[in-house]
C-alpha positions as a printed Julia matrix, in Angstrom:
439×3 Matrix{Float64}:
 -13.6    23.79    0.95
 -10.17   23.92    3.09
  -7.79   21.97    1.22
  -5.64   19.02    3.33
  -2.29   18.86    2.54
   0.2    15.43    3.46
   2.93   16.63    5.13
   4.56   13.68    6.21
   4.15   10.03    6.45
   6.21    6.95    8.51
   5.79    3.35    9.29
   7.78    0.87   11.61
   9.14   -2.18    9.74
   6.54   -4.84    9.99
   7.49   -7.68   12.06
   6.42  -11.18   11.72
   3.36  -11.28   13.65
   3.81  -14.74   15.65
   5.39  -15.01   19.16
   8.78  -15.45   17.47
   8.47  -12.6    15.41
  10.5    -9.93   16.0
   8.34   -7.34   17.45
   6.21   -9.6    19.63
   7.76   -8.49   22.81
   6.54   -4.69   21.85
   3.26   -3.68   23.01
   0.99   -2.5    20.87
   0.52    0.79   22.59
   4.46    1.34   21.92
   3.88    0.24   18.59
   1.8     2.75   17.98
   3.7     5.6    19.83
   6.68    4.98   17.54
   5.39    6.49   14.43
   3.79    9.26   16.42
   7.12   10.05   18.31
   8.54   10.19   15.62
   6.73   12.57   13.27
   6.98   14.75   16.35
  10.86   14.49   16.01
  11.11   14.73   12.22
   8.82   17.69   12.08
   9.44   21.12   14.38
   5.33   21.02   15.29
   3.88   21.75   18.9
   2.05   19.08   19.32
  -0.35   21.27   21.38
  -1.81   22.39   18.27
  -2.87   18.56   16.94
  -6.15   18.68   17.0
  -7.03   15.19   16.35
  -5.1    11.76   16.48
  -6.9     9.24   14.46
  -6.35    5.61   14.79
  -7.6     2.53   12.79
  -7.4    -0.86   14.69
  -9.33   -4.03   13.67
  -9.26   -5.61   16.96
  -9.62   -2.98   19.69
  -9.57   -5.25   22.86
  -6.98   -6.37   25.64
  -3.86   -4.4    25.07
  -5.31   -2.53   21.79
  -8.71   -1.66   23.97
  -9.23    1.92   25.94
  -8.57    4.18   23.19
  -5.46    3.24   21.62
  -5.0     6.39   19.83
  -5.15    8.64   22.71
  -2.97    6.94   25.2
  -0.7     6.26   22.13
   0.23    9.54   21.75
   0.54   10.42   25.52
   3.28    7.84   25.25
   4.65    9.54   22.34
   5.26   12.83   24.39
   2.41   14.13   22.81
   0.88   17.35   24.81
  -1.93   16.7    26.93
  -4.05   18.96   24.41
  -3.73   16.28   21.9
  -6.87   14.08   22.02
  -7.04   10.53   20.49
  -9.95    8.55   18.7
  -9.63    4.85   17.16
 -11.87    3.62   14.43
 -12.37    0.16   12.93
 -13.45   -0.6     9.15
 -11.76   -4.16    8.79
  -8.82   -4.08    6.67
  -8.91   -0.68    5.65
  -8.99    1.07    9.16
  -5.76    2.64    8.94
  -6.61    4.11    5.55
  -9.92    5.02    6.82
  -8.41    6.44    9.57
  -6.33    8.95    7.17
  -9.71    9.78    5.3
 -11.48   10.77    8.53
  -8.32   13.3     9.29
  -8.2    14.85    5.98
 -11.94   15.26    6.13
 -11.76   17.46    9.04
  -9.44   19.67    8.0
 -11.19   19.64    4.33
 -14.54   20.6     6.66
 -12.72   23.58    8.03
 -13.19   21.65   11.47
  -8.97   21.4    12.38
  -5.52   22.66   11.14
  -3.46   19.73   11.8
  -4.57   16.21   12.57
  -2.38   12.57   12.36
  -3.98    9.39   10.82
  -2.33    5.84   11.07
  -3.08    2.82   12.44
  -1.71   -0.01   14.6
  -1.83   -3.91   14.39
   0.12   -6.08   16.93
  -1.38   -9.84   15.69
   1.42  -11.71   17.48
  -0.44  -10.09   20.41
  -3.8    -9.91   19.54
  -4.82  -12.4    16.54
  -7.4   -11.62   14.1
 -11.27  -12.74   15.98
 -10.13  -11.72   19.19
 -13.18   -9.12   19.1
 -15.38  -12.08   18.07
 -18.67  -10.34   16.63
 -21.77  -11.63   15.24
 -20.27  -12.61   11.76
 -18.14  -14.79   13.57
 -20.47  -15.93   16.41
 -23.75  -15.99   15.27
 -24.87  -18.45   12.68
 -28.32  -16.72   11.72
 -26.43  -13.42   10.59
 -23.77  -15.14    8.79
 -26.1   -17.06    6.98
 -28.56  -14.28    6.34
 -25.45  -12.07    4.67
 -24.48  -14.63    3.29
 -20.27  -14.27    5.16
 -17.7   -16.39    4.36
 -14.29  -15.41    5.4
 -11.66  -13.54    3.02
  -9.57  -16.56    1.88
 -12.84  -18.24    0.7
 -13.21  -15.13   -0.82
 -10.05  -14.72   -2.56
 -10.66  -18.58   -3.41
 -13.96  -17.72   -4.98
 -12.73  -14.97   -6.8
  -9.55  -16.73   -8.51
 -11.83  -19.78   -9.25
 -14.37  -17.32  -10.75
 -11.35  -15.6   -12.97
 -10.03  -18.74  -14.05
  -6.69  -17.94  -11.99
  -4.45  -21.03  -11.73
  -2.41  -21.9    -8.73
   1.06  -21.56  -10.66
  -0.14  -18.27  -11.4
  -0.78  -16.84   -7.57
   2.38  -18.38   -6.85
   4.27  -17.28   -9.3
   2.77  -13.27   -8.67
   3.45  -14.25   -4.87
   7.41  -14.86   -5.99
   7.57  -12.04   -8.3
   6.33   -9.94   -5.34
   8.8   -10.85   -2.81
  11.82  -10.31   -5.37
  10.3    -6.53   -5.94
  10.0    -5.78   -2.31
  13.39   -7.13   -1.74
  14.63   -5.1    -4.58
  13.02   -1.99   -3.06
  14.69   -2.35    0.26
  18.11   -2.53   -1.35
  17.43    0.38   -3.64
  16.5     1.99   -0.26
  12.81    2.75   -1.96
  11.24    2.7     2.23
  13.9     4.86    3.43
  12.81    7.81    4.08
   9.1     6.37    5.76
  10.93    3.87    7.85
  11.58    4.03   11.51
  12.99    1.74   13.79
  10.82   -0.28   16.62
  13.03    0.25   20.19
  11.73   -2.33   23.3
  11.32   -0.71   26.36
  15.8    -0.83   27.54
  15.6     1.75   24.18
  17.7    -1.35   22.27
  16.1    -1.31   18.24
  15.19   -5.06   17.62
  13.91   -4.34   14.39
  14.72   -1.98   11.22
  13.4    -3.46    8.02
  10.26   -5.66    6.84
  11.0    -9.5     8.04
   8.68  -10.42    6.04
  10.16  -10.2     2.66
  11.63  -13.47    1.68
  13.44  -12.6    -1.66
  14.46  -16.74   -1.78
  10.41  -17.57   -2.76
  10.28  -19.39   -5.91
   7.09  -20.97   -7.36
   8.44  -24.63   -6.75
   9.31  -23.46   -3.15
   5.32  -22.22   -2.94
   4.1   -25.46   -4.22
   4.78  -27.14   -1.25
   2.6   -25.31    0.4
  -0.91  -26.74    1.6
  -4.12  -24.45    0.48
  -4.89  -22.66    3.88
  -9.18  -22.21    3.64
  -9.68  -25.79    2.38
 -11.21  -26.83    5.53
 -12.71  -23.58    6.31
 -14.69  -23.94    2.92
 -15.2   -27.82    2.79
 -16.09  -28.93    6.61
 -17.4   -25.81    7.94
 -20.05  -25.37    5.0
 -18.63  -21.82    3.86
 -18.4   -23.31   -0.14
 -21.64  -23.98   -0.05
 -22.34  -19.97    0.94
 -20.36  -19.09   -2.12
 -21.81  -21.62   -4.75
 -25.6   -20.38   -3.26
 -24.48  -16.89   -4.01
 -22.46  -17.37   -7.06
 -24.14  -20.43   -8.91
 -21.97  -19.92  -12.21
 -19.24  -21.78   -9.69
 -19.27  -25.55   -9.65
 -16.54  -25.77   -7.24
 -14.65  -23.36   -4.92
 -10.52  -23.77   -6.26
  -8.46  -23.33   -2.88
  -5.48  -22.02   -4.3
  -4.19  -19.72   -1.63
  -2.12  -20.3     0.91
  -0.07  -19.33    3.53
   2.81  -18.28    1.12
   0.56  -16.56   -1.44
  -1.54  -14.55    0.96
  -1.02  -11.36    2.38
   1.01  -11.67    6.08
   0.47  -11.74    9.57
   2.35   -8.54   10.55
   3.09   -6.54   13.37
   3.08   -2.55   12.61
   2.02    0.98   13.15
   1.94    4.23   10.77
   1.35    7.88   10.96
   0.77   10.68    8.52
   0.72   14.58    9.1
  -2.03   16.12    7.66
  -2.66   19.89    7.98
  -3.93   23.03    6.25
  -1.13   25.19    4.13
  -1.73   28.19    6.65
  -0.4    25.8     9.72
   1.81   24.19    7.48
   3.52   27.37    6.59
   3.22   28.02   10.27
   5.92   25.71   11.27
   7.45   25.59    8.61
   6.53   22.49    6.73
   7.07   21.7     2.89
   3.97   19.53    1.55
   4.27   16.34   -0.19
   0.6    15.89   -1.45
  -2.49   17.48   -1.48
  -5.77   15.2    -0.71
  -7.83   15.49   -3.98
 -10.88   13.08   -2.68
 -11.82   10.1    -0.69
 -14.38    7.54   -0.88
 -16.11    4.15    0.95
 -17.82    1.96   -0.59
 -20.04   -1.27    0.73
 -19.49   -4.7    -1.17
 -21.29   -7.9    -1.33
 -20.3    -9.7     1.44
 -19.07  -12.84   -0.35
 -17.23  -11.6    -2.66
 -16.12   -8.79   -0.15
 -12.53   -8.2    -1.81
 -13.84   -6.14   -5.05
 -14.15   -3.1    -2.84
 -11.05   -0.66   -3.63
 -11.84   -0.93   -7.08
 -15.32    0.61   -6.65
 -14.39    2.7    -4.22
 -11.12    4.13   -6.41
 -14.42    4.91   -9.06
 -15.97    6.64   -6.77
 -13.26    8.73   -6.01
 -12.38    9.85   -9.32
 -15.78   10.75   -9.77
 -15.9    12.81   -6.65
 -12.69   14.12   -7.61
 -13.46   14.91  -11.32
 -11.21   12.88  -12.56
 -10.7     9.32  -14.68
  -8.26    6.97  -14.61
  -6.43    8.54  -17.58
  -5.68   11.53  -15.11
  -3.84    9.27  -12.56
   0.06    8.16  -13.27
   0.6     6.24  -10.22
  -1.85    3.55   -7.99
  -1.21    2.48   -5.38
  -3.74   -0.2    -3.98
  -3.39   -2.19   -0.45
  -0.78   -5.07   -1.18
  -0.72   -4.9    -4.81
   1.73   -2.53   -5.81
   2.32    0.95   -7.98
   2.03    1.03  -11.14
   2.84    3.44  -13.97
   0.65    4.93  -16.31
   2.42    4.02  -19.72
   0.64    7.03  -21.65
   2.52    9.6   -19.29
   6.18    8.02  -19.1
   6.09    7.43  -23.03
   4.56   11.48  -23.1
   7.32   12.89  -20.7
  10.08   11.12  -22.89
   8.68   12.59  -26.21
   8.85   16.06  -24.75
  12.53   15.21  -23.81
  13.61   14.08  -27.27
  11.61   16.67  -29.02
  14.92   18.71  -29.56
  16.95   15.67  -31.26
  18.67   15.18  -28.05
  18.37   12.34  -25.4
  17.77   12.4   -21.53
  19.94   13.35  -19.35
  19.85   11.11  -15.64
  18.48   14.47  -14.14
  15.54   14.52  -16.75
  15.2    10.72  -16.48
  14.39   11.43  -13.09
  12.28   14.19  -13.78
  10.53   11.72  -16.01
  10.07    9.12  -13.27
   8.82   12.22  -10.86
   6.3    13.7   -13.49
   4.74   10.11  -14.2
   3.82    9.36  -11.04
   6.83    8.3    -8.81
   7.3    10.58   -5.52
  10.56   12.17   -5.92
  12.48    9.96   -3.05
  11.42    6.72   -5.06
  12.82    8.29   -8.3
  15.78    8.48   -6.71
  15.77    5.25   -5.06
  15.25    3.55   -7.91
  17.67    5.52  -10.24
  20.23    5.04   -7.42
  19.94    1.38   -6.71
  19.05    0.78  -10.48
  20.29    2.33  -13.61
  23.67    1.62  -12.66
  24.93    1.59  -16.38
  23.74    4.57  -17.17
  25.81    7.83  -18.0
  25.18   11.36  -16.87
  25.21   12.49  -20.41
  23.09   10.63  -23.69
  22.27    7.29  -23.87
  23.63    5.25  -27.12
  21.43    6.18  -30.31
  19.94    2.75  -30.51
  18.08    3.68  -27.28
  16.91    6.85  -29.08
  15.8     4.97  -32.13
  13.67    2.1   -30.08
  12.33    5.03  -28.22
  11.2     6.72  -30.92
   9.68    3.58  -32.62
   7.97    3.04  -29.22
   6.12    6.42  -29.36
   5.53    6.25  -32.57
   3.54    2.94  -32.63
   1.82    4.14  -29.29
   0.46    7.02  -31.34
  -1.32    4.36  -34.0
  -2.86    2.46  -31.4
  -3.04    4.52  -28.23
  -5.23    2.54  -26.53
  -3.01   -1.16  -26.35
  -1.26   -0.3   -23.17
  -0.42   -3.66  -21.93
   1.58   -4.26  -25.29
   2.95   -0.88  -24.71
   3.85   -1.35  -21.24
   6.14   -4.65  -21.75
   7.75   -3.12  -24.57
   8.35    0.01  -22.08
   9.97   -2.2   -19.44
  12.11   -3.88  -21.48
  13.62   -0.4   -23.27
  14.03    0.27  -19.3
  15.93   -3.41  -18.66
  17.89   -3.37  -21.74
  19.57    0.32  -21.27
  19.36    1.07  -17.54
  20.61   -2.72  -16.53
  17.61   -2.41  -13.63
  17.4    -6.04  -13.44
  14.65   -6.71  -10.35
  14.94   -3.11   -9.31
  12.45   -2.13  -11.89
   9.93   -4.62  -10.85
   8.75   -3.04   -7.88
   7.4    -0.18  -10.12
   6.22   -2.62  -13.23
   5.12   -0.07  -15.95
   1.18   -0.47  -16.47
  -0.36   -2.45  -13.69
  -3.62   -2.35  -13.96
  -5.17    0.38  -11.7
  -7.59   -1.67   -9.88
C-alpha cells in the first residue's frame, strides 16, 4: 500500500456565522478558495499535478451548490487540470473529505490530492438542504431522529452531567482557546479571509470569548427545550432509551459548539511527489475509519470510529500520545510525558528548555505547538536546570506512577500542577490539559 503523507494544513479564522458576523459578506465559494490559494502560495507545487480536490459541505445548495470544490479552486488560480468533488457526511464532511484524499493516494490511484471543507452558515443555515429526516415524519419516526441538541441533552441526562458542569467545561474552554491564540498555538495554520477590494476583515477566531464565566452562562436559556417538549422529540428519546425518565435540557447557546463561518485545506501526497517539489512532511496517515451510530444517540460516533481505527491501524490507545477529537480538545498521554522526563533525568541532571521541548514534541505535541506553548508559557523558566525541588517532585511523580501505572487521572493532575508550579503556565497550559480522556 502507497503510504499518504500530510504535507501541509491551513484554515481561515472562523467568523461568527450570523449576518453581523464578520465574514458574512464573503461568499462561500471565496471562502473556500482562501485556504486553497493559499497552500498554493505556501507550497512551490504546480497545481497541474493535483489530482483531486476534495470538499466536505453539509449544505450543498444556493451559493455552496454546483460543485463547490471544483469552482473553488478555479478561483484559487488553480490549473484547469485540477478537478473538484464535494462530499457530505453531516458534521464530519470536512474530515471525511481528508479520509477520501488520503485513500486515493494510499490506493495508488493519485500523487497529490487537497482535502478541506467549507461552511458559510451566516449564508446558508443548517436545513437549508431540507431532507427526509427533516421533512418527512414517517422516516423520522421509523429511525427513530431527534436532532443533535436533544441528543447531547439525552446523553448528559443519561451521564448524570449537571448544568454547572457543561458550563463550567464551556468556560474552561474559551479561557484555553484564548490562551492558545496569545501563545500563537494557530499560527502557523491560520490565514487571513480578504473581501473581494483584497481588504482582510478577519484574522483570528471571533468566536472565542475568553470573558465566559459559569455565572455569565447561567443566564442563558436551554436552547432544545421546545424542540424536545412541543415538537414530541423527548418522547423519541425516552421510547428509545427507557432507563430516562426525563430528557435534562442543559445546553445552550453558550455551551454548544458555534455557528461559524470557515474553510480548510490540507496537502496530501505520496513521498516520491513530495520529494518532487520539494516538500518536508509533517505526518504520515496511519488509518482511517467510519462508523454508523444509533440515530438517537447519534453523538457517540468518533469514539467508535477512533476503535476502529486503531484496530485497522494495529494499534491501542496506549500507542497514541496526542487526540485530537472534533471540539474537544488534545490531550496528553500522561504515561509518555512522565517516560520522556525519566529518560531526561536518568543521568542525575535536569531538562534543559531544548529537551523540555523535545519532551512536549515526543509526547504528542507537533513541534510548532511545543513551541507555542513554551514561548507564550514557561516564562519563568531558565535555559539551564530547574531548582532541585522540581527534580525531587519529579522523581516522586515517576516513582509512584511505576506502583500504580494504571491511575492516570491521579497522575495527570499531579502532572499539571508540577507543570503550573515551575513553568508559571497559568491558562496557557490548559489548552493541552495532560490526560484528557481519548474519546
Amino acid at each position: 500500500m502507497t503510504e499518504a503523507y500530510i504535507y501541509d494544513a491551513v484554515r481561515t479564522p472562523r467568523g461568527r456565522g450570523r449576518r453581523d458576523g464578520a465574514l458574512h459578506a464573503v461568499t462561500p465559494v471565496r471562502l473556500a478558495a482562501t485556504p486553497l490559494a493559499a497552500l498554493a502560495q505556501r507550497n512551490p507545487i504546480d497545481t497541474a499535478a493535483i489530482d483531486d480536490v476534495v470538499f466536505g459541505c453539509v449544505e450543498p445548495v444556493g451559493e455552496q451548490s454546483c460543485d463547490i470544490a471544483r469552482i473553488a479552486a478555479l478561483v484559487a488560480g488553480y490549473d484547469i487540470a485540477a478537478p473538484g468533488t464535494q462530499v457530505n457526511r453531516f458534521c464530519a464532511s470536512g474530515l471525511e473529505a481528508c479520509n477520501i484524499a488520503a485513500g486515493q493516494i494510499m490506493a495508488g490511484q493519485s500523487d497529490l490530492v487537497v482535502g478541506g471543507g467549507v461552511e458559510s452558515m451566516s449564508r446558508v443555515p443548517m436545513m437549508s438542504s431540507g431532507g427526509m429526516w427533516a421533512t418527512d415524519p414517517q422516516v423520522a419516526a421509523l429511525t427513530h431522529f431527534v436532532p443533535q441538541g436533544i441528543s447531547a441533552d439525552l446523553l448528559a441526562t443519561l451521564h448524570g452531567y449537571s448544568r454547572r458542569d457543561l458550563d463550567a467545561y464551556a468556560a474552561q474552554s474559551h479561557r484555553r482557546a484564548a490562551a492558545a491564540q496569545a501563545a500563537g498555538a494557530f499560527d502557523r495554520s491560520l490565514v487571513p479571509v480578504r473581501d473581494v477590494g483584497g481588504r482582510v476583515v478577519l484574522t483570528t477566531d471571533e468566536g472565542v470569548r475568553p470573558d465566559t464565566t459559569v455565572e455569565s452562562l447561567a443566564s442563558l436559556k436551554p436552547a432544545f427545550a421546545d424542540q424536545g417538549e412541543k415538537l414530541g422529540f423527548d418522547a423519541v428519546a425516552i421510547a428509545r432509551y427507557p432507563e430516562v425518565l426525563r430528557v435534562e435540557h442543559l445546553h445552550h447557546a453558550g455551551n454548544s459548539s458555534a455557528i461559524v463561518d470557515g474553510a480548510a485545506a490540507v496537502l496530501f501526497g505520496t513521498r516520491a511527489a513530495g520529494a518532487r517539489f520539494g516538500l518536508t512532511p509533517r505526518a504520515r496517515v496511519r488509518a482511517f475509519a467510519s462508523v454508523g451510530t444509533e440515530p438517537t444517540i447519534m453523538l457517540t460516533g468518533p469514539s467508535f470510529a477512533v476503535e476502529k481505527a486503531l484496530r485497522r491501524a494495529g494499534m491501542d490507545a496506549r500507542d497514541v500520545d496526542l487526540f485530537e477529537v472534533s471540539v474537544v480538545g488534545y490531550g496528553m498521554n500522561p504515561k509518555a510525558v512522565v517516560t520522556h522526563i525519566k529518560a531526561l533525568c536518568s543521568d542525575g541532571g535536569l531538562p534543559s528548555i531544548d529537551a523540555l521541548r523535545d519532551l512536549l514534541t515526543e509526547a504528542g505535541l507537533l513541534r510548532a505547538q511545543a513551541d507555542a506553548l513554551l514561548s507564550g508559557g514557561f516564562k519563568a523558566l531558565r535555559p539551564t536546570d530547574l531548582p532541585q525541588t522540581a527534580a525531587d517532585e519529579i522523581r516522586e511523580i515517576m516513582e509512584d506512577f511505576e506502583i500504580n501505572p494504571q491511575n492516570n487521572e491521579a497522575l495527570s493532575m499531579r502532572l499539571e500542577r508540577w507543570f503550573a508550579r515551575h513553568f508559571e503556565t497559568h491558562d496557557a497550559r490548559l489548552h493541552h490539559r495532560l490526560g484528557a480522556h481519548p474519546h
